[in-house]
mmCIF file of the N, C-alpha and C atoms, coordinates in Angstrom:
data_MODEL
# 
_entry.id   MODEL 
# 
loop_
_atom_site.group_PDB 
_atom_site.id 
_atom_site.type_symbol 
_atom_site.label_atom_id 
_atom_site.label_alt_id 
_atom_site.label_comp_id 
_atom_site.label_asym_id 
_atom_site.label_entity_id 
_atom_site.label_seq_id 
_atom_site.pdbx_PDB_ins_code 
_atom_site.Cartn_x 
_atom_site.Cartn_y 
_atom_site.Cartn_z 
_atom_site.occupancy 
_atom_site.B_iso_or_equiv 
_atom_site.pdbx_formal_charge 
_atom_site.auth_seq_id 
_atom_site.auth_comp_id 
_atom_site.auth_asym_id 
_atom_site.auth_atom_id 
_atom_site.pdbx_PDB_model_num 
ATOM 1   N N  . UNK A 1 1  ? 0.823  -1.201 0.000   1.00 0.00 ? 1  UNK A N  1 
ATOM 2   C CA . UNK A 1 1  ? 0.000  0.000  0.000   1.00 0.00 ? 1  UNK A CA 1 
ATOM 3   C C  . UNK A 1 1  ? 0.865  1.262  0.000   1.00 0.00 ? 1  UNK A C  1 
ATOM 4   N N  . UNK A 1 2  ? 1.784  0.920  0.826   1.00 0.00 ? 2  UNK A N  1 
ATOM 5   C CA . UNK A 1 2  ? 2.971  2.558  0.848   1.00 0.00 ? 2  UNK A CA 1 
ATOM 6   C C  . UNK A 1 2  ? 3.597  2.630  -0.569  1.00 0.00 ? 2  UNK A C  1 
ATOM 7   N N  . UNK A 1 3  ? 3.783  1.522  -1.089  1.00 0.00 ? 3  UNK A N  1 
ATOM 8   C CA . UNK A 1 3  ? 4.957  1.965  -2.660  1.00 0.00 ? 3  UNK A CA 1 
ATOM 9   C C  . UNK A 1 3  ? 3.422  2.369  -3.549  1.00 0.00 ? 3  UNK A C  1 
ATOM 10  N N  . UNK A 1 4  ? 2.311  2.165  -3.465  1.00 0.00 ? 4  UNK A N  1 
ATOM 11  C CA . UNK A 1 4  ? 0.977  2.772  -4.006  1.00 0.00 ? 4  UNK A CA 1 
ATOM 12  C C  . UNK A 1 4  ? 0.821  4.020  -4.010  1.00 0.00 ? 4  UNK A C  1 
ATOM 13  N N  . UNK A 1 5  ? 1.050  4.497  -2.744  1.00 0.00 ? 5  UNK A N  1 
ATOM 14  C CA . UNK A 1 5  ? 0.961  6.242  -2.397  1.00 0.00 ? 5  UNK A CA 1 
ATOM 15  C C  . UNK A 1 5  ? 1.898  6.724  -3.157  1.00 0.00 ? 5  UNK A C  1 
ATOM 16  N N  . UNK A 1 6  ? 3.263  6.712  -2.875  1.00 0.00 ? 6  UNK A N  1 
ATOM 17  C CA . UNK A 1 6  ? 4.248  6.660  -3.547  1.00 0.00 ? 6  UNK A CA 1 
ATOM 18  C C  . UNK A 1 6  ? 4.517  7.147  -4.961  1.00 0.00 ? 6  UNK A C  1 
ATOM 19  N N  . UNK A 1 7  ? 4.043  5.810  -5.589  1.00 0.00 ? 7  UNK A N  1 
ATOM 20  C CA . UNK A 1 7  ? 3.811  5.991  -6.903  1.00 0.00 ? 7  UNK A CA 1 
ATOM 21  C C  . UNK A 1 7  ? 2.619  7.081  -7.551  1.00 0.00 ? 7  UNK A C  1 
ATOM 22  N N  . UNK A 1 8  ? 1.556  7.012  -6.583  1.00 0.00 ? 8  UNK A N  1 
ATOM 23  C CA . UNK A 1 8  ? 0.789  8.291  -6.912  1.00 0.00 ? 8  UNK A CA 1 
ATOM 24  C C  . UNK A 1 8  ? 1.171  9.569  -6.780  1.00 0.00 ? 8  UNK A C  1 
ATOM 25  N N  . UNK A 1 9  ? 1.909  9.616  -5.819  1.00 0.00 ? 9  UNK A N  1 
ATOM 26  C CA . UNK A 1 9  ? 2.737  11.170 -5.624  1.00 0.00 ? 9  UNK A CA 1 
ATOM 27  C C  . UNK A 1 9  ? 3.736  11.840 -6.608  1.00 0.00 ? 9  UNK A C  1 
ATOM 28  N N  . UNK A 1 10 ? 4.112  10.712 -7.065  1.00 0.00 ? 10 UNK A N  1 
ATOM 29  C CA . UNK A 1 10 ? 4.971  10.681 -8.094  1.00 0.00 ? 10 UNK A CA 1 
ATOM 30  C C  . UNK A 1 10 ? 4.559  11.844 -9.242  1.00 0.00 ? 10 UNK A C  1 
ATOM 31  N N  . UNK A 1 11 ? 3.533  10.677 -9.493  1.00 0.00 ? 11 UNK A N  1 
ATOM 32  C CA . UNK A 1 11 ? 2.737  10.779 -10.398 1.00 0.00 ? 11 UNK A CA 1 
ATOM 33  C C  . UNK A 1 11 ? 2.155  12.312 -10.458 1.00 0.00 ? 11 UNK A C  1 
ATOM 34  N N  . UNK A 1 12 ? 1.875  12.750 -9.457  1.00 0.00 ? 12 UNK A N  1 
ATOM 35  C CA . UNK A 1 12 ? 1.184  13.869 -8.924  1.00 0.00 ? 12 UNK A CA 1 
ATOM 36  C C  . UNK A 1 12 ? 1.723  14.873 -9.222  1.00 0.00 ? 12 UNK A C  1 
ATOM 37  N N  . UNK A 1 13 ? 3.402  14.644 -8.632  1.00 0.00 ? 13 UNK A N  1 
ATOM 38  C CA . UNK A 1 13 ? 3.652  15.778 -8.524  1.00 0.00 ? 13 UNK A CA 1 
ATOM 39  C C  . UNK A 1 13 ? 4.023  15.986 -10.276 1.00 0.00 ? 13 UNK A C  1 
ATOM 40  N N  . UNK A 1 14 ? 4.885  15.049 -11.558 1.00 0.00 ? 14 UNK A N  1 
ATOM 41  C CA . UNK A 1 14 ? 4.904  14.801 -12.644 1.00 0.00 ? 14 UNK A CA 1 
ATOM 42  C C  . UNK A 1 14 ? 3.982  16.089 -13.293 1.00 0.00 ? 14 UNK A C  1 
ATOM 43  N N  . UNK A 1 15 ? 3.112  15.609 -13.068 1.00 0.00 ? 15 UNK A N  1 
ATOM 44  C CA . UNK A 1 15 ? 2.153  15.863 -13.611 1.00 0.00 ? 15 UNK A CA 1 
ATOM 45  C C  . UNK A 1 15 ? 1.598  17.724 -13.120 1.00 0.00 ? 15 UNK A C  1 
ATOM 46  N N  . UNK A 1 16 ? 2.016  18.049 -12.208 1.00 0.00 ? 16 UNK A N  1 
ATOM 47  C CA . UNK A 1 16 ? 1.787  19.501 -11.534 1.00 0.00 ? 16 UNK A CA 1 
ATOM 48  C C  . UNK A 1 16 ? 2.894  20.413 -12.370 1.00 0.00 ? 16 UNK A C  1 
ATOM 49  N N  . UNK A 1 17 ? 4.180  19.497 -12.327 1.00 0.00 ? 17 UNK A N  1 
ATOM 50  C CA . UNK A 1 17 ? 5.700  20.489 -12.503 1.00 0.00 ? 17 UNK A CA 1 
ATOM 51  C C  . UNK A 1 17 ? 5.284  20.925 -14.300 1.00 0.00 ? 17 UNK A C  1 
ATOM 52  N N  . UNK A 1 18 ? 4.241  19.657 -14.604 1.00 0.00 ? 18 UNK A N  1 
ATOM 53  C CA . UNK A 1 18 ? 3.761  19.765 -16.620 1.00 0.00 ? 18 UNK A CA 1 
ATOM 54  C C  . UNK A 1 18 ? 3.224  20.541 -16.755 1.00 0.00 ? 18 UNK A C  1 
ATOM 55  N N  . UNK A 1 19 ? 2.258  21.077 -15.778 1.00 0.00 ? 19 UNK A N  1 
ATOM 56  C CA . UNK A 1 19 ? 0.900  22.027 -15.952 1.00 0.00 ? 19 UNK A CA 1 
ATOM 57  C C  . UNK A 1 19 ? 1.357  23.086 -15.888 1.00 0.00 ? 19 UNK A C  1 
ATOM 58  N N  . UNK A 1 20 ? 2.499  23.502 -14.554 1.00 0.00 ? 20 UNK A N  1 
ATOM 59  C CA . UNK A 1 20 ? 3.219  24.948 -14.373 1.00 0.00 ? 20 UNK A CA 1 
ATOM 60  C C  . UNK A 1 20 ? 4.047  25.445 -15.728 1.00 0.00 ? 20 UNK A C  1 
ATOM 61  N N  . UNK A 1 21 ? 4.924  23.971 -16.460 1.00 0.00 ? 21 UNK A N  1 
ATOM 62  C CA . UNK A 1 21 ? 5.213  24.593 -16.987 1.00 0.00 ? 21 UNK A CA 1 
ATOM 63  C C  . UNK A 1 21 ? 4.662  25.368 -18.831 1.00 0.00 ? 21 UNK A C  1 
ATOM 64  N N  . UNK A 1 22 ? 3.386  24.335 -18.721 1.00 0.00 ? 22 UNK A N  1 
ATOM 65  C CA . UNK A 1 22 ? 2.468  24.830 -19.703 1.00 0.00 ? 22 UNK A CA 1 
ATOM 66  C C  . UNK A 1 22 ? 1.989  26.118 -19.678 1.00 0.00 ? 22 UNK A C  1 
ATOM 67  N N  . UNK A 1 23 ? 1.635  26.270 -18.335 1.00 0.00 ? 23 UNK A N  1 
ATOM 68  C CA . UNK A 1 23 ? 1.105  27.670 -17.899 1.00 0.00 ? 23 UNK A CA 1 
ATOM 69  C C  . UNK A 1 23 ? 2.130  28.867 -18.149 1.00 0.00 ? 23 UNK A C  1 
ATOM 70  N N  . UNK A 1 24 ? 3.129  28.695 -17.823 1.00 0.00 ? 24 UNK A N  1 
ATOM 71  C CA . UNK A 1 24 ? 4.377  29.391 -17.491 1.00 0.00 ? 24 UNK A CA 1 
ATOM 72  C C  . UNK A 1 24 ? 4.697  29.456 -19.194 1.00 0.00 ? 24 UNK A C  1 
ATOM 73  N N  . UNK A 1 25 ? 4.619  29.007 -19.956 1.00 0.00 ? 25 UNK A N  1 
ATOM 74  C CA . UNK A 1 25 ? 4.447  29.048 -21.729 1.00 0.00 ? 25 UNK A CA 1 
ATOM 75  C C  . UNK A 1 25 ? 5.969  28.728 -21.769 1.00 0.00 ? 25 UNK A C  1 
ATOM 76  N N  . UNK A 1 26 ? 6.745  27.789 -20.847 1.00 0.00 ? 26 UNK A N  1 
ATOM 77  C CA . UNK A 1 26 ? 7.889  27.006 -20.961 1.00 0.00 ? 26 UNK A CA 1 
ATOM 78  C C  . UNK A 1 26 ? 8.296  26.330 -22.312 1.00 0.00 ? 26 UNK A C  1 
ATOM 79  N N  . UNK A 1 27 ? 7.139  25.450 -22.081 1.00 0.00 ? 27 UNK A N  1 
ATOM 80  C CA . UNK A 1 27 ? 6.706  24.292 -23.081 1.00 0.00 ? 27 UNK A CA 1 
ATOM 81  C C  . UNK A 1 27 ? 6.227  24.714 -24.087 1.00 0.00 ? 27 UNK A C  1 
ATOM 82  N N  . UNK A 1 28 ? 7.233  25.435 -25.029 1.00 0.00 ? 28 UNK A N  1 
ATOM 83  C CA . UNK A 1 28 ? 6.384  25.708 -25.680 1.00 0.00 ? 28 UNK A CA 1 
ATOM 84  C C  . UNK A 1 28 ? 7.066  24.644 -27.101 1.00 0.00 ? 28 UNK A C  1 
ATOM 85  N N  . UNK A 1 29 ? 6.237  24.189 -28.187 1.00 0.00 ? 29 UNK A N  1 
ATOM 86  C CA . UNK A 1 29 ? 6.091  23.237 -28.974 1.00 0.00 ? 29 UNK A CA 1 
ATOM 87  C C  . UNK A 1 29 ? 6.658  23.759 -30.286 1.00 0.00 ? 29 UNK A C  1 
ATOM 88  N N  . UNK A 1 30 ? 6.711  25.306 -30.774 1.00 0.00 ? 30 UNK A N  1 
ATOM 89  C CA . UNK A 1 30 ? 7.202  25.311 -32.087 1.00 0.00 ? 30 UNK A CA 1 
ATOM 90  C C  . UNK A 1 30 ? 8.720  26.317 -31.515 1.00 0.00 ? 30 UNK A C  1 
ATOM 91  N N  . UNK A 1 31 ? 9.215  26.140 -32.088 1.00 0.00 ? 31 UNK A N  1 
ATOM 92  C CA . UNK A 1 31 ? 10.628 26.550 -32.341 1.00 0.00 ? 31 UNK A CA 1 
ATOM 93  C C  . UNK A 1 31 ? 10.403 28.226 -32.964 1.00 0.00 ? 31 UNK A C  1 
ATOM 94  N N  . UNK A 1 32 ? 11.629 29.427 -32.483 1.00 0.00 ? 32 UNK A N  1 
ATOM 95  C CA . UNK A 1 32 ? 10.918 30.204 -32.892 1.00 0.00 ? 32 UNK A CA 1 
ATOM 96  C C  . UNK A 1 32 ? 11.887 30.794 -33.529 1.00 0.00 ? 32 UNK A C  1 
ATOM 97  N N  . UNK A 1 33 ? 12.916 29.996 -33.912 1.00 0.00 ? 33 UNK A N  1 
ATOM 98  C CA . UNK A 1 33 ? 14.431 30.282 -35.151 1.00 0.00 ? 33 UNK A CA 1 
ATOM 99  C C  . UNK A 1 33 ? 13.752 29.690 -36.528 1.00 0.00 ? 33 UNK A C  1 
ATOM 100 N N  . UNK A 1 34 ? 14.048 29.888 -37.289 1.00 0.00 ? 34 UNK A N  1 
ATOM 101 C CA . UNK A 1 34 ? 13.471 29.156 -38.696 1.00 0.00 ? 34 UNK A CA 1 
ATOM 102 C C  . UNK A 1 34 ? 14.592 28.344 -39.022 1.00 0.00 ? 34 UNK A C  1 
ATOM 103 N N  . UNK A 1 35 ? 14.192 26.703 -39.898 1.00 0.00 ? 35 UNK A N  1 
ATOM 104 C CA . UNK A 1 35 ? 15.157 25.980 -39.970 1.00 0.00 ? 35 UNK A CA 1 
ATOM 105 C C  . UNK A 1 35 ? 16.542 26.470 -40.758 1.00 0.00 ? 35 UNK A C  1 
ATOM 106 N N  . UNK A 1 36 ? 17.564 25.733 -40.580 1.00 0.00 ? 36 UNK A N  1 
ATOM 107 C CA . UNK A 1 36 ? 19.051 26.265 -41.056 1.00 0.00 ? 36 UNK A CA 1 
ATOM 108 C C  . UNK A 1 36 ? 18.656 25.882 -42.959 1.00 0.00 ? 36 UNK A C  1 
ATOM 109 N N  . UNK A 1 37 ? 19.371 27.042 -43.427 1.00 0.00 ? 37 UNK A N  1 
ATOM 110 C CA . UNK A 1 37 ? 19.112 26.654 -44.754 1.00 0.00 ? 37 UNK A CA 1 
ATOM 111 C C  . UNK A 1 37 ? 19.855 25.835 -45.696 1.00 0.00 ? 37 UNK A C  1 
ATOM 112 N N  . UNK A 1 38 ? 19.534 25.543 -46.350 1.00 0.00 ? 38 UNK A N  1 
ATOM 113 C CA . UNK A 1 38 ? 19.963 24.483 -47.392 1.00 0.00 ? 38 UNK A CA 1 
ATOM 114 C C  . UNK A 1 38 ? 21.574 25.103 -47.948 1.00 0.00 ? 38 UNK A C  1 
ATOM 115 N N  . UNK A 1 39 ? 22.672 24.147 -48.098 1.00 0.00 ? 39 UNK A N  1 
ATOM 116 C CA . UNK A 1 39 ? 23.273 24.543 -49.109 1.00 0.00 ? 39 UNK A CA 1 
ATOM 117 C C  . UNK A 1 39 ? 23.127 25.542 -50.523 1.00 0.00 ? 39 UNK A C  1 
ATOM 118 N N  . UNK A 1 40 ? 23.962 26.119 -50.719 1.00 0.00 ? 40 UNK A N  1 
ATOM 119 C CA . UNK A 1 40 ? 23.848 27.062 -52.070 1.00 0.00 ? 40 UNK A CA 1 
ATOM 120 C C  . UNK A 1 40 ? 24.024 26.763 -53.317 1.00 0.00 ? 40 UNK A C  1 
ATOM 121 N N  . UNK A 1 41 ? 25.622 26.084 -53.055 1.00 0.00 ? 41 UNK A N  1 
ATOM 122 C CA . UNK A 1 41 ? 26.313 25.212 -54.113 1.00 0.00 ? 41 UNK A CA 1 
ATOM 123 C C  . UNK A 1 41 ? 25.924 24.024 -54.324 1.00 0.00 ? 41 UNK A C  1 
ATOM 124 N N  . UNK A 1 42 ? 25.820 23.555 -55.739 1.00 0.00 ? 42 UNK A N  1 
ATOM 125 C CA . UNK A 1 42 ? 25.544 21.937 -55.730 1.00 0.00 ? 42 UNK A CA 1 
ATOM 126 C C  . UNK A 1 42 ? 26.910 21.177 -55.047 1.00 0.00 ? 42 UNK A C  1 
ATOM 127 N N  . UNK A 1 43 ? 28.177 22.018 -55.622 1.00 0.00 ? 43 UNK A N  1 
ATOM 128 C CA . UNK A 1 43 ? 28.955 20.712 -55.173 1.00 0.00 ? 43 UNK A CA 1 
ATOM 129 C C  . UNK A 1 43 ? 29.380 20.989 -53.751 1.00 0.00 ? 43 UNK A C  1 
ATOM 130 N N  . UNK A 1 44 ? 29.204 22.038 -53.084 1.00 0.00 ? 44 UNK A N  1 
ATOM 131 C CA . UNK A 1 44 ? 28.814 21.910 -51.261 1.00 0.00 ? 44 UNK A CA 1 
ATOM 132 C C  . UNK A 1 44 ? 27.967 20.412 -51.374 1.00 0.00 ? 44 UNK A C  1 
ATOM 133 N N  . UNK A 1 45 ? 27.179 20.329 -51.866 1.00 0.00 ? 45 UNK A N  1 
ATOM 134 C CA . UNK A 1 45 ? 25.962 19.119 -51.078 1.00 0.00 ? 45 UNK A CA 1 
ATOM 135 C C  . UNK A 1 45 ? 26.573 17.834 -51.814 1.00 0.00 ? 45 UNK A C  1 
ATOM 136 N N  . UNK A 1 46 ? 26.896 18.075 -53.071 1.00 0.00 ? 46 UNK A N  1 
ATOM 137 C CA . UNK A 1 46 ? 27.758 16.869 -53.484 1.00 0.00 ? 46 UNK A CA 1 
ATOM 138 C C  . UNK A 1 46 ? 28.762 16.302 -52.863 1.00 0.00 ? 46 UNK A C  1 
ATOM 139 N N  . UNK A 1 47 ? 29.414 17.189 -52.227 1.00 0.00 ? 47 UNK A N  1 
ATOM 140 C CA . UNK A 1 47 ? 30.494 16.643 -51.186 1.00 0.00 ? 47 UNK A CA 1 
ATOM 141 C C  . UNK A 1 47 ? 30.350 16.393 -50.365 1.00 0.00 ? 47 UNK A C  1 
ATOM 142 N N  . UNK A 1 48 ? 29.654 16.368 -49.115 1.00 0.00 ? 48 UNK A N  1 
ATOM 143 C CA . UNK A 1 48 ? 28.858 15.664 -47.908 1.00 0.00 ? 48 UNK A CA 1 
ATOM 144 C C  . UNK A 1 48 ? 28.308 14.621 -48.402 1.00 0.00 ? 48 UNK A C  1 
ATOM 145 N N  . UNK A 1 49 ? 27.408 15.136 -49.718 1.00 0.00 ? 49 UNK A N  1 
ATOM 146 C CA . UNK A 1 49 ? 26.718 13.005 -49.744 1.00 0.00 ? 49 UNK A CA 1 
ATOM 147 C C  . UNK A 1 49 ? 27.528 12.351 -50.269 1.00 0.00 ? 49 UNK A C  1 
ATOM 148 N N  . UNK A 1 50 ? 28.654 12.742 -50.964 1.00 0.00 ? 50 UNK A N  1 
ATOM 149 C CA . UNK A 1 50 ? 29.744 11.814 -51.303 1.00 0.00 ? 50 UNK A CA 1 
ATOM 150 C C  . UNK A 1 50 ? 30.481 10.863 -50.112 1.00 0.00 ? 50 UNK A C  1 
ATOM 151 N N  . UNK A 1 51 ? 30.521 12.129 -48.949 1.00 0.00 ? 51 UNK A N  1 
ATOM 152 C CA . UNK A 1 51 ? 31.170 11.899 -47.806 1.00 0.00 ? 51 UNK A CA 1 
ATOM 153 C C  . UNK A 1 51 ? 30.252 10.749 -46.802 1.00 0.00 ? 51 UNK A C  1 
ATOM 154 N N  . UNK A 1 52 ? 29.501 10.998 -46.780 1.00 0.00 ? 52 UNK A N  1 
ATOM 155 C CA . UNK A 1 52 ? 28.608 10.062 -46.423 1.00 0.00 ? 52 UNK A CA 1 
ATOM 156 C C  . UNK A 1 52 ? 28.158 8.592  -46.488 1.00 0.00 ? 52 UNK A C  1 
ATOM 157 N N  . UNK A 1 53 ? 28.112 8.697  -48.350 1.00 0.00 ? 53 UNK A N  1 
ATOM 158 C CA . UNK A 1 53 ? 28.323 7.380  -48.585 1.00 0.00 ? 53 UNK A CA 1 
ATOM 159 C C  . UNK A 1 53 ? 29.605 6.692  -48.608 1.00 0.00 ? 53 UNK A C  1 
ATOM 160 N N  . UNK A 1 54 ? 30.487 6.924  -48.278 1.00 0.00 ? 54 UNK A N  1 
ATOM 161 C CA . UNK A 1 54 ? 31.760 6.423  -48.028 1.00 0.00 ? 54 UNK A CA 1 
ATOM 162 C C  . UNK A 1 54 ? 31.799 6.124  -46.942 1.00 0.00 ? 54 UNK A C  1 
ATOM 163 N N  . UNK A 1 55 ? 31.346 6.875  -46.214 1.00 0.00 ? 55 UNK A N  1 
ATOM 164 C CA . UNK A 1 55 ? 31.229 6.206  -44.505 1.00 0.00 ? 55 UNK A CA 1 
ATOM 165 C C  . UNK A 1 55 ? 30.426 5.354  -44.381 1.00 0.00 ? 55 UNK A C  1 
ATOM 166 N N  . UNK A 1 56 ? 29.134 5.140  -44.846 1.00 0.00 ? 56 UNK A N  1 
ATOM 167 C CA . UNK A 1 56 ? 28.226 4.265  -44.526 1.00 0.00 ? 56 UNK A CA 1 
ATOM 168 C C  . UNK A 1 56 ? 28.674 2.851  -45.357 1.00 0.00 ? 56 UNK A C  1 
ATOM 169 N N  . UNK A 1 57 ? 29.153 3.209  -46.198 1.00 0.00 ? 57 UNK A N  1 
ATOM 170 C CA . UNK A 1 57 ? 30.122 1.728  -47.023 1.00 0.00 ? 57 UNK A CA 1 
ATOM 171 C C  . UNK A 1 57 ? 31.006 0.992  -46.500 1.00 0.00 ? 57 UNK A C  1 
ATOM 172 N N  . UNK A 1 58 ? 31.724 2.365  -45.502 1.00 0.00 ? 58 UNK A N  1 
ATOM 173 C CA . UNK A 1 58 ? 32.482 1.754  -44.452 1.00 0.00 ? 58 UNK A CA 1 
ATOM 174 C C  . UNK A 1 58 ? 32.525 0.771  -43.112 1.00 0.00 ? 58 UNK A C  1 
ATOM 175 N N  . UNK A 1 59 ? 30.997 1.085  -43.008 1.00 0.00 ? 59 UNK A N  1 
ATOM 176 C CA . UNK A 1 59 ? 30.697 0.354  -41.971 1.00 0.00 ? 59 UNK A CA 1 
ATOM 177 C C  . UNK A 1 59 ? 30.222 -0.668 -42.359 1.00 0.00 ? 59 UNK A C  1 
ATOM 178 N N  . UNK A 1 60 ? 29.535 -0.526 -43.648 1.00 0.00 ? 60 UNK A N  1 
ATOM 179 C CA . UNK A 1 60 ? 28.824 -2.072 -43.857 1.00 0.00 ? 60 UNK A CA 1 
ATOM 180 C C  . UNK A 1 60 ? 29.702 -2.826 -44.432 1.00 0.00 ? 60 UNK A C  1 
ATOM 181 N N  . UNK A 1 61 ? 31.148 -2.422 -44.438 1.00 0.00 ? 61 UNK A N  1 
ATOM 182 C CA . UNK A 1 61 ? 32.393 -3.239 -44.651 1.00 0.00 ? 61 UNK A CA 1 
ATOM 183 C C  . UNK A 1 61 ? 32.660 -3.709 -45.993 1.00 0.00 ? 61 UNK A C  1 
ATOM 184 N N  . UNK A 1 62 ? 32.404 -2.781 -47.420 1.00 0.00 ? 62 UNK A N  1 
ATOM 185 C CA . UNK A 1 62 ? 32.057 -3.177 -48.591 1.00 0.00 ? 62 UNK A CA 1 
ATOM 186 C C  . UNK A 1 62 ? 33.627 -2.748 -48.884 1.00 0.00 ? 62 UNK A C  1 
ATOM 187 N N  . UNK A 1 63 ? 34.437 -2.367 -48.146 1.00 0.00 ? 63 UNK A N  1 
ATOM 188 C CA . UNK A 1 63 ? 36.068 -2.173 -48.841 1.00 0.00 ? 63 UNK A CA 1 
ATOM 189 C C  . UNK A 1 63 ? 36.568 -3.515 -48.157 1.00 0.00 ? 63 UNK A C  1 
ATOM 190 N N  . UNK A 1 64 ? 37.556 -4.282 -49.167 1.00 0.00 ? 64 UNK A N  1 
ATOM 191 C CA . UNK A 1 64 ? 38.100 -5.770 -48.229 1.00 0.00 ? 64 UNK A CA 1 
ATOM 192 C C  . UNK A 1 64 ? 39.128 -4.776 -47.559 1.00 0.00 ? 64 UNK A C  1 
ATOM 193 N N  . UNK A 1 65 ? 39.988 -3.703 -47.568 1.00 0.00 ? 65 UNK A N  1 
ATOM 194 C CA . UNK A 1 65 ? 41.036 -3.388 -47.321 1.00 0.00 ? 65 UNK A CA 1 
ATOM 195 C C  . UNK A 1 65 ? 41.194 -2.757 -46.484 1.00 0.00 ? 65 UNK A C  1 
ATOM 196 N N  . UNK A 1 66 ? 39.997 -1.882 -46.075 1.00 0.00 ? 66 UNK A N  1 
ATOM 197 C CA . UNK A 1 66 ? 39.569 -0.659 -45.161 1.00 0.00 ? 66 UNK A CA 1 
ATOM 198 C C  . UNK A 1 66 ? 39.671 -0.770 -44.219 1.00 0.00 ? 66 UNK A C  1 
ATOM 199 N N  . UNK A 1 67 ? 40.597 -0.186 -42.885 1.00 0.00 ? 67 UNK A N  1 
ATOM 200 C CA . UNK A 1 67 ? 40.950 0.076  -42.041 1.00 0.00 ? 67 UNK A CA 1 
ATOM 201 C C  . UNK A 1 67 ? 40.693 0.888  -40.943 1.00 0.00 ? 67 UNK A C  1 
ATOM 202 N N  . UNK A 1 68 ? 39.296 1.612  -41.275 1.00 0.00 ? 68 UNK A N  1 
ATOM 203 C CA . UNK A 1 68 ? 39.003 2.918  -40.472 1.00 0.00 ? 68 UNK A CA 1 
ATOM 204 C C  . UNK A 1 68 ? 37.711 3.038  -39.428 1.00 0.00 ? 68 UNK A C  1 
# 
């Protein structure tokens, strides 16, 4: 019965610290920076996904020789 209370208090209080901080406009849900923008250059973005897939090749171990 005591780890019952317990767990309700818990619960209780959880649930109080959510409401304050809803109230308090803490929590708040949208972001208020606008997302980072895209590359400019094609070959900026060509070179990261180049970079990328080389790493991910790497791991799935598709070089016999690869060391990294």
């Amino acid at each position: 019965m005591n780890d019952n209370n317990k767990k309700i208090a818990a619960m209780t209080a959880v649930l109080c610290y959510l409401q304050a901080e809803v109230e308090a406009g803490l929590f708040d849900m949208a972001p208020d920076r606008p997302a980072p923008a895209a590359p400019q250059e094609f070959w900026s973005f060509s070179g990261r996904q180049s970079q990328m897939m080389l790493r991910s090749m790497a791991q799935m171990r598709l070089f016999p020789g690869w060391k990294g």
